[in-house]
PQR file of N, CA, C, O and H, with PARSE charges and radii, in Angstrom:
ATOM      1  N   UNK A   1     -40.471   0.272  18.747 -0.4000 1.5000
ATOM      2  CA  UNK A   1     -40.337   0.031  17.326 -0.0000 2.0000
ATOM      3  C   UNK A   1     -39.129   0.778  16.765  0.5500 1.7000
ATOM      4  O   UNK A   1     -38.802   0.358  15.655 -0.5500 1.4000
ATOM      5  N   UNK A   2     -38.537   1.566  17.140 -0.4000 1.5000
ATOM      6  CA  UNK A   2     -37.672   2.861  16.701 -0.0000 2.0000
ATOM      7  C   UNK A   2     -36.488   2.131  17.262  0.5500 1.7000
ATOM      8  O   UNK A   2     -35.536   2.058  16.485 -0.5500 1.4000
ATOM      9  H   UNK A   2     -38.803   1.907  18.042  0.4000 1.0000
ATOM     10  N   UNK A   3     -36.314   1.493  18.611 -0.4000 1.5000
ATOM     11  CA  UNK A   3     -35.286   0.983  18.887 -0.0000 2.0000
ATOM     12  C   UNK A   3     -34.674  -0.213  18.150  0.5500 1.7000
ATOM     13  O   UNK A   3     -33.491  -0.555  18.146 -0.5500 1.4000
ATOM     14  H   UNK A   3     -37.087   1.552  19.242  0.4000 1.0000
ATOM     15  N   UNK A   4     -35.834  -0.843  17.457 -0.4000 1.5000
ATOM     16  CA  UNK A   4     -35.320  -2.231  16.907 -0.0000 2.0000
ATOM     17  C   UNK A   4     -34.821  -1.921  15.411  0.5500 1.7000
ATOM     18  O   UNK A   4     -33.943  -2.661  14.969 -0.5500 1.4000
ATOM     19  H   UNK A   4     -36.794  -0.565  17.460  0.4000 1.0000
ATOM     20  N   UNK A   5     -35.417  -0.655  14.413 -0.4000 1.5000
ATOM     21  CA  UNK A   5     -35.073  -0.204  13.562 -0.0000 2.0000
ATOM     22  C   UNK A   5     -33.678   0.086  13.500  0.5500 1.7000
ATOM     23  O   UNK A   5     -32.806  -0.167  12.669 -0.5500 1.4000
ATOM     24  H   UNK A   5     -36.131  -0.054  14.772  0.4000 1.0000
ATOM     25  N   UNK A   6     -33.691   0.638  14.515 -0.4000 1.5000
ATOM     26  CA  UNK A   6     -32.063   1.331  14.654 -0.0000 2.0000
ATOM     27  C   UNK A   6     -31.096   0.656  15.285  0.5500 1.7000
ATOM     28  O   UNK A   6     -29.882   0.819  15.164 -0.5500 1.4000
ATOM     29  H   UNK A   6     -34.399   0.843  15.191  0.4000 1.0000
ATOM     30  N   UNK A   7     -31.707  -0.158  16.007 -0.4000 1.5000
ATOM     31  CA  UNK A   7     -30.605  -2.054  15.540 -0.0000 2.0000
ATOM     32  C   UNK A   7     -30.248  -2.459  14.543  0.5500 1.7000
ATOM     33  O   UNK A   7     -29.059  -2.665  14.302 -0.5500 1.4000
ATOM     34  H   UNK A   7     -32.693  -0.290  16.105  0.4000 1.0000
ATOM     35  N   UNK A   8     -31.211  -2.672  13.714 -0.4000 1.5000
ATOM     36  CA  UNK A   8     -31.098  -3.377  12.654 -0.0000 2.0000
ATOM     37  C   UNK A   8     -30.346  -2.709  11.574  0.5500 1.7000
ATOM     38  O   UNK A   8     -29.669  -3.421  10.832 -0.5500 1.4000
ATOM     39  H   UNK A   8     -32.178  -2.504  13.910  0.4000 1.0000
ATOM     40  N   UNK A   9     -30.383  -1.200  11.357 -0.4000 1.5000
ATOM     41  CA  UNK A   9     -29.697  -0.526  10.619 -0.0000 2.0000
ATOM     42  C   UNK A   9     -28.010  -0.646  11.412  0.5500 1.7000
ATOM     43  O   UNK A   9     -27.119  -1.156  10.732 -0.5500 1.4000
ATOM     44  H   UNK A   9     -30.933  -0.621  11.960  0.4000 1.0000
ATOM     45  N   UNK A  10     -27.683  -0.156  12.828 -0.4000 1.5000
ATOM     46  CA  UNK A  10     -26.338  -0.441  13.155 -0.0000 2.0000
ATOM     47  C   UNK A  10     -26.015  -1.879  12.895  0.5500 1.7000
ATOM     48  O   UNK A  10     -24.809  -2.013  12.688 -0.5500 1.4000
ATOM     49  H   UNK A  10     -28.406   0.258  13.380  0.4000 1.0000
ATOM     50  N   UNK A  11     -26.633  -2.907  12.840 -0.4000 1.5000
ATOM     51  CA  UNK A  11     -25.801  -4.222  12.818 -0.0000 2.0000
ATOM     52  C   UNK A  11     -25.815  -4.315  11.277  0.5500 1.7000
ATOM     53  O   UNK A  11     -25.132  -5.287  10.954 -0.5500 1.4000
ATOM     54  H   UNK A  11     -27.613  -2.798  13.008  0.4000 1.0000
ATOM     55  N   UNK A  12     -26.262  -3.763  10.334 -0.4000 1.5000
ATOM     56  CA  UNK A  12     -25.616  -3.834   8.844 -0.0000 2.0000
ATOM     57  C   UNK A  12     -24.684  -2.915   8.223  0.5500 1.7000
ATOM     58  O   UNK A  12     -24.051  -3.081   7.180 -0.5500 1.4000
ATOM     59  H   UNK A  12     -26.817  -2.973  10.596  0.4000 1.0000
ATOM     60  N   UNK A  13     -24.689  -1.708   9.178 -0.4000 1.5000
ATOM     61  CA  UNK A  13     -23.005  -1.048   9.291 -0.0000 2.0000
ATOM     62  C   UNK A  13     -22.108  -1.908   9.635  0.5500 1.7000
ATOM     63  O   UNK A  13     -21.277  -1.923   8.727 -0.5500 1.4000
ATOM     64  H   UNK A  13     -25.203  -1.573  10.025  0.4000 1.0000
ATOM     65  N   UNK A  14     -21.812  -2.649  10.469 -0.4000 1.5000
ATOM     66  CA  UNK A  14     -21.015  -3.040  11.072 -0.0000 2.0000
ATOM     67  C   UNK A  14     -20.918  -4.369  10.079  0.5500 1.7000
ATOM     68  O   UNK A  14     -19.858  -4.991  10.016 -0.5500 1.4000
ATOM     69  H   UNK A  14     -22.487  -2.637  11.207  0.4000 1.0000
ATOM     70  N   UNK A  15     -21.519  -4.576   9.680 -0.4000 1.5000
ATOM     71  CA  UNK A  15     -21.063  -5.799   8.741 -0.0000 2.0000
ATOM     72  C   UNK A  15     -20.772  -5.157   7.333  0.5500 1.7000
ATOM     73  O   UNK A  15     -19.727  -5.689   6.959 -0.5500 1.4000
ATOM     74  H   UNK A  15     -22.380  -4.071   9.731  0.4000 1.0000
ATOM     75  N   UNK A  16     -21.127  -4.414   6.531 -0.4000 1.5000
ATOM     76  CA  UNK A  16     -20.754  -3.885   5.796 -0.0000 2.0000
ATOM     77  C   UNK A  16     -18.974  -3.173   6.677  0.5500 1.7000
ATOM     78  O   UNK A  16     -18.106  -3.746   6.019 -0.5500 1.4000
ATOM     79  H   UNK A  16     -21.976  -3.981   6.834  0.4000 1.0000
ATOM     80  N   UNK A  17     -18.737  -2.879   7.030 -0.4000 1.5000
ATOM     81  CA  UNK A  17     -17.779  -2.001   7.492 -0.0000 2.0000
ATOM     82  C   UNK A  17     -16.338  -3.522   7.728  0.5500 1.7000
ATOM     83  O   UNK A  17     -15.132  -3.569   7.483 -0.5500 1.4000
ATOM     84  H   UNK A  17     -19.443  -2.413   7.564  0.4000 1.0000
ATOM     85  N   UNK A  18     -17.100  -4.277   8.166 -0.4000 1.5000
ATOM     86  CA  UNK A  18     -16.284  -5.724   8.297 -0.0000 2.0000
ATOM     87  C   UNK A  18     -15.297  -6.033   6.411  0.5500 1.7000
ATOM     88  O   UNK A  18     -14.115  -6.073   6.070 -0.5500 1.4000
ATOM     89  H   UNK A  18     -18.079  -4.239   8.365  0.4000 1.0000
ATOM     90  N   UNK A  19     -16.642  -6.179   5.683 -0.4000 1.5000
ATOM     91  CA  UNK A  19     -16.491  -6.455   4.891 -0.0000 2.0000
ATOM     92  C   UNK A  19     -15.609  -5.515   3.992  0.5500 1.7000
ATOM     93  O   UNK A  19     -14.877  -5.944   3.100 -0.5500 1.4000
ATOM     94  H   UNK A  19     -17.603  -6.146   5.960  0.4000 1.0000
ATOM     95  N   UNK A  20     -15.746  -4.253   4.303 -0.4000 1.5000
ATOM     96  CA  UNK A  20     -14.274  -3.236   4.102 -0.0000 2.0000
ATOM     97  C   UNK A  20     -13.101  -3.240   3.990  0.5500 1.7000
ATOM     98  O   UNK A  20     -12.225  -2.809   3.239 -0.5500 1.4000
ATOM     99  H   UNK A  20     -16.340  -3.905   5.028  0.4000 1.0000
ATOM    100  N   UNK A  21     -13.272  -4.061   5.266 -0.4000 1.5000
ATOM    101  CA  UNK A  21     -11.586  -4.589   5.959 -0.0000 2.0000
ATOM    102  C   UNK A  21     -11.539  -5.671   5.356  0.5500 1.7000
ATOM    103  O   UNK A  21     -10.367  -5.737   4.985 -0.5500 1.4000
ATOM    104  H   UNK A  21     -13.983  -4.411   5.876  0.4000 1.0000
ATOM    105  N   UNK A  22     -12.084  -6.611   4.999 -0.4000 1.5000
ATOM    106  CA  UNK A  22     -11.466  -7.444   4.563 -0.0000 2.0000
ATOM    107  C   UNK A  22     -11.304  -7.351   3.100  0.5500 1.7000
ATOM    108  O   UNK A  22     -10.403  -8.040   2.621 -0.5500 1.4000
ATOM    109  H   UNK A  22     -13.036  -6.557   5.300  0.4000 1.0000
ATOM    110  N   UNK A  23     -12.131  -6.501   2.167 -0.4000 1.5000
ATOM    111  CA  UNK A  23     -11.318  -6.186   0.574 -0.0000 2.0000
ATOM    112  C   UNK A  23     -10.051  -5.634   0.490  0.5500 1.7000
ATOM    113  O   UNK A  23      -9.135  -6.009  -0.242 -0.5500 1.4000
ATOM    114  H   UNK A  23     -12.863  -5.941   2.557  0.4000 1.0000
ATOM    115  N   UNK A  24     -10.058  -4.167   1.767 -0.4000 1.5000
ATOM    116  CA  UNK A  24      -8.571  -3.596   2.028 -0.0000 2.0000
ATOM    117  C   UNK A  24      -7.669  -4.720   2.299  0.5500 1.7000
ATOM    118  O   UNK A  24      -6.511  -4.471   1.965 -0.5500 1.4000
ATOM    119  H   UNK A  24     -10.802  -3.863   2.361  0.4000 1.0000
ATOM    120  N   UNK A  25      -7.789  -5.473   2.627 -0.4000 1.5000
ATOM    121  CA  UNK A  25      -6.360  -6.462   3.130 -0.0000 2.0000
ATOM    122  C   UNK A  25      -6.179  -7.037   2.151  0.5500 1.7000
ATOM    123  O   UNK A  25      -5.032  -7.459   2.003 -0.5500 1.4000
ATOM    124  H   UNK A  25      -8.730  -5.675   2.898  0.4000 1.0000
ATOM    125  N   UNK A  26      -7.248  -7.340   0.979 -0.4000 1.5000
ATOM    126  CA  UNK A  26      -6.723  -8.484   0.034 -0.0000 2.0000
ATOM    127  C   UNK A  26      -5.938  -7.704  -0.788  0.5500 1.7000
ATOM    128  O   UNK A  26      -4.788  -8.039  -1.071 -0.5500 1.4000
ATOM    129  H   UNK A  26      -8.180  -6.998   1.099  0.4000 1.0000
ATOM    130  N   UNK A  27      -6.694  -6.218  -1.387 -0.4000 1.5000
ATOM    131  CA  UNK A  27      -6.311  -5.602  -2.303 -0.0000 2.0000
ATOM    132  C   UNK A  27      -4.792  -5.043  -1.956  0.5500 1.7000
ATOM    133  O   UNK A  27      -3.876  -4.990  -2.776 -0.5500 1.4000
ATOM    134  H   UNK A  27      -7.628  -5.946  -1.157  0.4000 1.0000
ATOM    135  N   UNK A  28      -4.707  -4.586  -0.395 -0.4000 1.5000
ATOM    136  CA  UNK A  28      -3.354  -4.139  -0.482 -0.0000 2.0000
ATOM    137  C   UNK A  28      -1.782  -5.362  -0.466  0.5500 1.7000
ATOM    138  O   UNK A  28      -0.676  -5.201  -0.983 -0.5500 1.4000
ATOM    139  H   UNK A  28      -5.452  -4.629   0.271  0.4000 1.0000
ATOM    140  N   UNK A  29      -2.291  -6.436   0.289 -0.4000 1.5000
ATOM    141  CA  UNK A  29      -2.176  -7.348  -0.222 -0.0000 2.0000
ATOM    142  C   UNK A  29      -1.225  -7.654  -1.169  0.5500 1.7000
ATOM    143  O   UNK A  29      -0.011  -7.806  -1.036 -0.5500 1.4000
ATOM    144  H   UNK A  29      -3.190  -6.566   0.709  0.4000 1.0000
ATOM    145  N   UNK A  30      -2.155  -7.748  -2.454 -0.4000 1.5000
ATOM    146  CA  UNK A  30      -2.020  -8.257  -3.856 -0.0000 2.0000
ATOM    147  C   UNK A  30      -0.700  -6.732  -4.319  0.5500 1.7000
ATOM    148  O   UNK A  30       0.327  -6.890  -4.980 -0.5500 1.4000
ATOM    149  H   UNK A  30      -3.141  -7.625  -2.562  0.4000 1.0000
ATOM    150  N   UNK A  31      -1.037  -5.823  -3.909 -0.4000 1.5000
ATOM    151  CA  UNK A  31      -0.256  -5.181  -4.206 -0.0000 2.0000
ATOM    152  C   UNK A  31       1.109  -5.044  -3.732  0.5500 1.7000
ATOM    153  O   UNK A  31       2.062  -4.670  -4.416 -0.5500 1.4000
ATOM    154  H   UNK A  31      -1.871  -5.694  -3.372  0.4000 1.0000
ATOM    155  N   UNK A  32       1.125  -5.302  -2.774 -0.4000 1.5000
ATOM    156  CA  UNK A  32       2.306  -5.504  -1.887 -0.0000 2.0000
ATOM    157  C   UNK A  32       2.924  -6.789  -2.572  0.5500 1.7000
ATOM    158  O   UNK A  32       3.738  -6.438  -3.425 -0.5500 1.4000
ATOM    159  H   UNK A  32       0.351  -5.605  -2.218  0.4000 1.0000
ATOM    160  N   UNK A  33       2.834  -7.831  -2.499 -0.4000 1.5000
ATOM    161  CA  UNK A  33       3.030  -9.187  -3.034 -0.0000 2.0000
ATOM    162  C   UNK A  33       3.905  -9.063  -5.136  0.5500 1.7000
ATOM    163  O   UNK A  33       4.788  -9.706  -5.703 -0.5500 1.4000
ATOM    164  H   UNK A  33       2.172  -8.116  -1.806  0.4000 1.0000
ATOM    165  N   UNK A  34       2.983  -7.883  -5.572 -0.4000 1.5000
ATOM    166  CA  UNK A  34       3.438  -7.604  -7.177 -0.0000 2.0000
ATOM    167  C   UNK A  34       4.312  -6.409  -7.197  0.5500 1.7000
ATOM    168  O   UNK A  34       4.755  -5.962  -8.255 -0.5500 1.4000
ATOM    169  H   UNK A  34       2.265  -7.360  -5.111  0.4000 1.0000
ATOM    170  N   UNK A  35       4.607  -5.798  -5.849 -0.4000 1.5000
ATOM    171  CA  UNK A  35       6.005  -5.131  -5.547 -0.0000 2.0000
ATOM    172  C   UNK A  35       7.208  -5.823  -5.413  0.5500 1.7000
ATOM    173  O   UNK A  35       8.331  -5.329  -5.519 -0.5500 1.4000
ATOM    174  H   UNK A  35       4.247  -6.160  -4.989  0.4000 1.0000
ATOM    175  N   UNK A  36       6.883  -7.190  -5.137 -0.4000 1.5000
ATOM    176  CA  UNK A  36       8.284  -7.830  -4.966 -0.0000 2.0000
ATOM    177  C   UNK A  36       8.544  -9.244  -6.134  0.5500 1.7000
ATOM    178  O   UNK A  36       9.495 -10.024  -6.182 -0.5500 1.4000
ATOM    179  H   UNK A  36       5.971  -7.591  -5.051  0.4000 1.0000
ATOM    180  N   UNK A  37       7.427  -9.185  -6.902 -0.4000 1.5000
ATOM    181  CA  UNK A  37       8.075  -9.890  -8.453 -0.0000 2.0000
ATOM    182  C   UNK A  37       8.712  -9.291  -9.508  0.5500 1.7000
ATOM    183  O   UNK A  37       8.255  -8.217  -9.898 -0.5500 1.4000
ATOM    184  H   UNK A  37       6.654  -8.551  -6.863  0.4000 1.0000
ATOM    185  N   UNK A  38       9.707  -9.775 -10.071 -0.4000 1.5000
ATOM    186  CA  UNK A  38      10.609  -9.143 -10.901 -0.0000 2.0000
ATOM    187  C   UNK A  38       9.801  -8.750 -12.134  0.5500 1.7000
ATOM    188  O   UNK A  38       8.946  -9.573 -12.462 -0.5500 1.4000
ATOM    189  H   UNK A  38      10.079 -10.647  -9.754  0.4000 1.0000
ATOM    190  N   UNK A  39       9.894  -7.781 -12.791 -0.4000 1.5000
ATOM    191  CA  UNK A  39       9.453  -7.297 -13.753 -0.0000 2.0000
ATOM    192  C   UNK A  39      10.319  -6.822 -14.862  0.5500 1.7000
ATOM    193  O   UNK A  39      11.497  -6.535 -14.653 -0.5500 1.4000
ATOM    194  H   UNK A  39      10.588  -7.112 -12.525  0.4000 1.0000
ATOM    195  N   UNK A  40       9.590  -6.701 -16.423 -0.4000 1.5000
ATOM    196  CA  UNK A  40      11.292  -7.083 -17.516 -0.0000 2.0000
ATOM    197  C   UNK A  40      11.011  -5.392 -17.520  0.5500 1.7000
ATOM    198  O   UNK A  40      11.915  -4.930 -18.216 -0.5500 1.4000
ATOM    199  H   UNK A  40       8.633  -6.935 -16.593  0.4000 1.0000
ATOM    200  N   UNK A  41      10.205  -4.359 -17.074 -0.4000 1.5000
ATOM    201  CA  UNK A  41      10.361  -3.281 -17.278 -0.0000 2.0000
ATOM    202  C   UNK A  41      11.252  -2.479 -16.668  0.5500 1.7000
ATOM    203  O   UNK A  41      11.587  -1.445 -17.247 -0.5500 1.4000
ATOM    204  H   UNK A  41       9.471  -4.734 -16.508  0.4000 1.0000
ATOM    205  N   UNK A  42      11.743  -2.769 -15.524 -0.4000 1.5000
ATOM    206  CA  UNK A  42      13.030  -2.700 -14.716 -0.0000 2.0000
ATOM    207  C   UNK A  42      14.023  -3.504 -14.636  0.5500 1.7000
ATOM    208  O   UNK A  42      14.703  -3.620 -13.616 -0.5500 1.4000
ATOM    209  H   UNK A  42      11.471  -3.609 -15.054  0.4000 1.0000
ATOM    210  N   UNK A  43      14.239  -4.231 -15.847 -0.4000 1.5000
ATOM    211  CA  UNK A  43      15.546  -4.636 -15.861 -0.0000 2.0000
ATOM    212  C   UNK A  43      15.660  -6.239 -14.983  0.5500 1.7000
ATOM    213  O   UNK A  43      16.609  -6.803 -14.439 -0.5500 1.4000
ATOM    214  H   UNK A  43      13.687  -4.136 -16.676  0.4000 1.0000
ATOM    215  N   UNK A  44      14.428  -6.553 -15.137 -0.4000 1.5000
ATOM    216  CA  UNK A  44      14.261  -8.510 -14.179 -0.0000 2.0000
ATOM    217  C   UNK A  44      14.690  -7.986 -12.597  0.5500 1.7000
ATOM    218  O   UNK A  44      15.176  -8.662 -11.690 -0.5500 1.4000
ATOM    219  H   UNK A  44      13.657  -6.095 -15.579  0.4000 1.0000
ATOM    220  N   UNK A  45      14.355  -6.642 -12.607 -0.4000 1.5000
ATOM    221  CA  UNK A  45      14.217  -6.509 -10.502 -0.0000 2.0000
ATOM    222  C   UNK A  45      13.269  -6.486 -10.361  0.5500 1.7000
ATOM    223  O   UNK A  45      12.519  -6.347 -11.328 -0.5500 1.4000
ATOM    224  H   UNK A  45      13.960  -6.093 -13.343  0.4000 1.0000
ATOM    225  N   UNK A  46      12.739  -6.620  -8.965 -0.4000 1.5000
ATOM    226  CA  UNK A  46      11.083  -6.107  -8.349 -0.0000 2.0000
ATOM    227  C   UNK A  46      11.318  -4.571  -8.102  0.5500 1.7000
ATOM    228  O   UNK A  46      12.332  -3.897  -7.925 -0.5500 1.4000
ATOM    229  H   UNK A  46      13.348  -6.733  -8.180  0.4000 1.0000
ATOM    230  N   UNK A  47      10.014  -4.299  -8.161 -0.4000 1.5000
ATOM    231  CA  UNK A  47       9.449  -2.804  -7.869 -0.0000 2.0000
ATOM    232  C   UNK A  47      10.347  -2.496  -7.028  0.5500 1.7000
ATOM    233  O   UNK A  47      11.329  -1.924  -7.502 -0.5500 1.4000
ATOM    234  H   UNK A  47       9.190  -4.847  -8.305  0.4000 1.0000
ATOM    235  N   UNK A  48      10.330  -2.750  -5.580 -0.4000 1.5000
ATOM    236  CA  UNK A  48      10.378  -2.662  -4.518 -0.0000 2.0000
ATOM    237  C   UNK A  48      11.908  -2.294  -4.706  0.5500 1.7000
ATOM    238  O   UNK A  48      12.251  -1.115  -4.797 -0.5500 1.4000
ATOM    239  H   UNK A  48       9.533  -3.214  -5.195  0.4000 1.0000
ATOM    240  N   UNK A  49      12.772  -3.289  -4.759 -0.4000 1.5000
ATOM    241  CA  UNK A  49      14.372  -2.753  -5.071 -0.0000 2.0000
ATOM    242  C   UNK A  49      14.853  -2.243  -6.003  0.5500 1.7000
ATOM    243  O   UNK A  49      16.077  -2.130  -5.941 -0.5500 1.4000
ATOM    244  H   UNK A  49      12.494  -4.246  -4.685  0.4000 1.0000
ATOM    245  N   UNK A  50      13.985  -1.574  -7.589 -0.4000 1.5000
ATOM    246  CA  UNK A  50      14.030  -0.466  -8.183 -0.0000 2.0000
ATOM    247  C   UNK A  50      14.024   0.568  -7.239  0.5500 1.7000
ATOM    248  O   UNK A  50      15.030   1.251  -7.046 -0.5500 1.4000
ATOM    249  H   UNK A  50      12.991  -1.667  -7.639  0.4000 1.0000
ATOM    250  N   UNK A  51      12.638   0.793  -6.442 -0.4000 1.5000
ATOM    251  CA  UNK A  51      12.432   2.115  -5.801 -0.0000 2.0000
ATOM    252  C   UNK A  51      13.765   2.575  -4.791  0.5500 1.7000
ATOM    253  O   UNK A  51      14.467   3.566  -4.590 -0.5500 1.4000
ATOM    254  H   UNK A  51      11.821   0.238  -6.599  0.4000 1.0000
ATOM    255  N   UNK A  52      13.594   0.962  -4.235 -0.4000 1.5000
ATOM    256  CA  UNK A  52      15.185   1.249  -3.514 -0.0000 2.0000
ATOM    257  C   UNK A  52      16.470   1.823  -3.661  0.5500 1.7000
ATOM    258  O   UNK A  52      16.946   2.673  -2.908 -0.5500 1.4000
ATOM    259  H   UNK A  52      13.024   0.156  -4.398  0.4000 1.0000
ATOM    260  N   UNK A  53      17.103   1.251  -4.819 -0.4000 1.5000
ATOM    261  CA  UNK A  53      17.676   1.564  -5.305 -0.0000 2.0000
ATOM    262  C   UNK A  53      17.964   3.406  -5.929  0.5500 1.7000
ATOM    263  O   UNK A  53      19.062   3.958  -5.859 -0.5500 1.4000
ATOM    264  H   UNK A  53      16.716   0.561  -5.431  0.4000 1.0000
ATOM    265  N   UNK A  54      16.801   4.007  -6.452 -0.4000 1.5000
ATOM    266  CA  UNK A  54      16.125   5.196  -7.116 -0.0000 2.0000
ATOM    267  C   UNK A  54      16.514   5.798  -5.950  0.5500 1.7000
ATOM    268  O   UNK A  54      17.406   6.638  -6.064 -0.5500 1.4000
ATOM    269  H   UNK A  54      15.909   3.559  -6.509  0.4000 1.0000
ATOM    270  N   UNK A  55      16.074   5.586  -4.855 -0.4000 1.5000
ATOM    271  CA  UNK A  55      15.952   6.702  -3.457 -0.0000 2.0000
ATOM    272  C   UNK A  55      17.451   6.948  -3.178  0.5500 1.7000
ATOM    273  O   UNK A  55      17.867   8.100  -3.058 -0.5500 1.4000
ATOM    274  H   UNK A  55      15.348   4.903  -4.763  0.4000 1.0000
ATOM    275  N   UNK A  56      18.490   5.583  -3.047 -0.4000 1.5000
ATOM    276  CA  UNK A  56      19.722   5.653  -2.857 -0.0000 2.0000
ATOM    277  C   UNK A  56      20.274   6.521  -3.482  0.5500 1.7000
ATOM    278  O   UNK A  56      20.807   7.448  -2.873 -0.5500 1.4000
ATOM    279  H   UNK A  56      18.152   4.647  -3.145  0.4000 1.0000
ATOM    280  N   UNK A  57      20.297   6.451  -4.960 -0.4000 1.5000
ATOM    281  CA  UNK A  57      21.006   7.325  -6.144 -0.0000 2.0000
ATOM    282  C   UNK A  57      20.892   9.028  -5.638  0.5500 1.7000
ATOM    283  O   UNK A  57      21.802   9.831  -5.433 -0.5500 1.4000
ATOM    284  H   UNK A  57      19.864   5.697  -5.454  0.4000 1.0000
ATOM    285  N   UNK A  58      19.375   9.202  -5.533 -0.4000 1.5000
ATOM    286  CA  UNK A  58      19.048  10.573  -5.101 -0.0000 2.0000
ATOM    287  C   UNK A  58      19.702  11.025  -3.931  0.5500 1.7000
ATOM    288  O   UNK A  58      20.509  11.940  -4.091 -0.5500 1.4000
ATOM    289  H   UNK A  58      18.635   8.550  -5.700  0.4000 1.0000
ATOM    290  N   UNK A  59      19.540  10.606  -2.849 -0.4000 1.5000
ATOM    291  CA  UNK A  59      20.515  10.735  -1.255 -0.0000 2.0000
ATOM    292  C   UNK A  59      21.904  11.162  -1.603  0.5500 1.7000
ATOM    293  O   UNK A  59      22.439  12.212  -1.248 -0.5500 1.4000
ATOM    294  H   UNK A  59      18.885   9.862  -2.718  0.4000 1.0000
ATOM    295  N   UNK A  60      22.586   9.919  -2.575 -0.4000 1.5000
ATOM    296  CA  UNK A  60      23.644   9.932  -2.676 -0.0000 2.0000
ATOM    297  C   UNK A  60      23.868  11.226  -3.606  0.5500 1.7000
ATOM    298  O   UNK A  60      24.939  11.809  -3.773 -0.5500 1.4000
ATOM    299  H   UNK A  60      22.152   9.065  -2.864  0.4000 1.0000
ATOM    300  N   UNK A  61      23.220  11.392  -3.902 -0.4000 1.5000
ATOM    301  CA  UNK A  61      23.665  13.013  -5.167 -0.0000 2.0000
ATOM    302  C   UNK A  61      23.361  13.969  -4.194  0.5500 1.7000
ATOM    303  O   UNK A  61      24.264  14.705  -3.796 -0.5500 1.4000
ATOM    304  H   UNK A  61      22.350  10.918  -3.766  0.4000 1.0000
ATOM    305  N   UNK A  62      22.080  14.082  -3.694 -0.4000 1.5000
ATOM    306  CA  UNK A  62      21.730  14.920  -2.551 -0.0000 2.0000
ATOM    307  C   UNK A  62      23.039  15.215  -1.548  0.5500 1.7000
ATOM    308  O   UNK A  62      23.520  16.328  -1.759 -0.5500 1.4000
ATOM    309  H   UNK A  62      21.347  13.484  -4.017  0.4000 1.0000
ATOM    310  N   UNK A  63      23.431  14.769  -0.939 -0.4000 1.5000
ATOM    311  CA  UNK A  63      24.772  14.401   0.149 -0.0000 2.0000
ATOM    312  C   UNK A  63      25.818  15.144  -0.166  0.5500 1.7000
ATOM    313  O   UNK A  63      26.413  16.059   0.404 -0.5500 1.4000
ATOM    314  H   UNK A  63      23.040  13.865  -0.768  0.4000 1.0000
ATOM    315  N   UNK A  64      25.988  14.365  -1.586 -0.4000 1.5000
ATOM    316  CA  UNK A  64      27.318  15.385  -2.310 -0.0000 2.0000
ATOM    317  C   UNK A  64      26.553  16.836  -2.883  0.5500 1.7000
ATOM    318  O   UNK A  64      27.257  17.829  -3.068 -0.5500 1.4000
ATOM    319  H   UNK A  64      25.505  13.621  -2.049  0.4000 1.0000
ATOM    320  N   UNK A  65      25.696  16.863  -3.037 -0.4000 1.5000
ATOM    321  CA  UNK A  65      25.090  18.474  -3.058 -0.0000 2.0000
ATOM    322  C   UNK A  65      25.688  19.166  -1.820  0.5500 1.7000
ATOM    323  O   UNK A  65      26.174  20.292  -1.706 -0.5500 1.4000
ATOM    324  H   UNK A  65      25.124  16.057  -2.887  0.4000 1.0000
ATOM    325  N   UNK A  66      25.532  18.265  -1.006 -0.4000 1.5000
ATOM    326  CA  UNK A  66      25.332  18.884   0.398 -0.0000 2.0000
ATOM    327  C   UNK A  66      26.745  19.637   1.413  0.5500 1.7000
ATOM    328  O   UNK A  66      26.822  20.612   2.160 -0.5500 1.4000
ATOM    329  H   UNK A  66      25.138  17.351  -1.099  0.4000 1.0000
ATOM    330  N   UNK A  67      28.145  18.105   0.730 -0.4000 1.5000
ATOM    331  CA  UNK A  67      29.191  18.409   1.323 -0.0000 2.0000
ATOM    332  C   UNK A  67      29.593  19.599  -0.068  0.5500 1.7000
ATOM    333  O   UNK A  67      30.258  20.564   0.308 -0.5500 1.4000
ATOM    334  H   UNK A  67      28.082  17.313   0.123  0.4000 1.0000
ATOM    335  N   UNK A  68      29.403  19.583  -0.861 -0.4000 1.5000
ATOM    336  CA  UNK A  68      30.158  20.758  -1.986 -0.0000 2.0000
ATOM    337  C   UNK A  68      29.670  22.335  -0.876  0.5500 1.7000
ATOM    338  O   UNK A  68      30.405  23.125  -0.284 -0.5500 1.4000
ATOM    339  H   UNK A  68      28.862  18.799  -1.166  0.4000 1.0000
ATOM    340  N   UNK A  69      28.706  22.295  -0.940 -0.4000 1.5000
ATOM    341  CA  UNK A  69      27.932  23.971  -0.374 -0.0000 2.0000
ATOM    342  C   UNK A  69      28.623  24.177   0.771  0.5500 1.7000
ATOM    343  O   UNK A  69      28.408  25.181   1.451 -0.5500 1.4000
ATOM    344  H   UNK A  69      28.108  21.654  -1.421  0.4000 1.0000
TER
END
């Protein structure tokens, strides 16, 4: 009796745990997907080549920090 209990409890982990994975994929997903539509808060770019862009600027100041010292 103890063995079939504790079947029945592991095979609804495992489906619950399924079902995990598959909200994570939609949700990251959806997010990934609204990183790369243009938005008017950055100027009609996507996220994605704002951030890009942002990281460049910094490097590039960084760098010349770097050759001045």
């Amino acid at each position: 009796m103890f063995l079939l209990r504790q079947a029945r409890s592991t095979a609804g982990r495992q489906r619950s745990a399924g079902q995990a994975m598959v909200e994570y994929l939609i949700v990251t997903s959806l997010i990934a997907a609204a990183m790369f539509i243009p938005n008017a808060l950055t100027d009609n770019m996507s996220v994605a080549d704002y951030l890009a862009r942002a990281v460049r600027a910094y490097f590039r100041g960084y760098s010349f920090l770097m050759s001045v010292t």
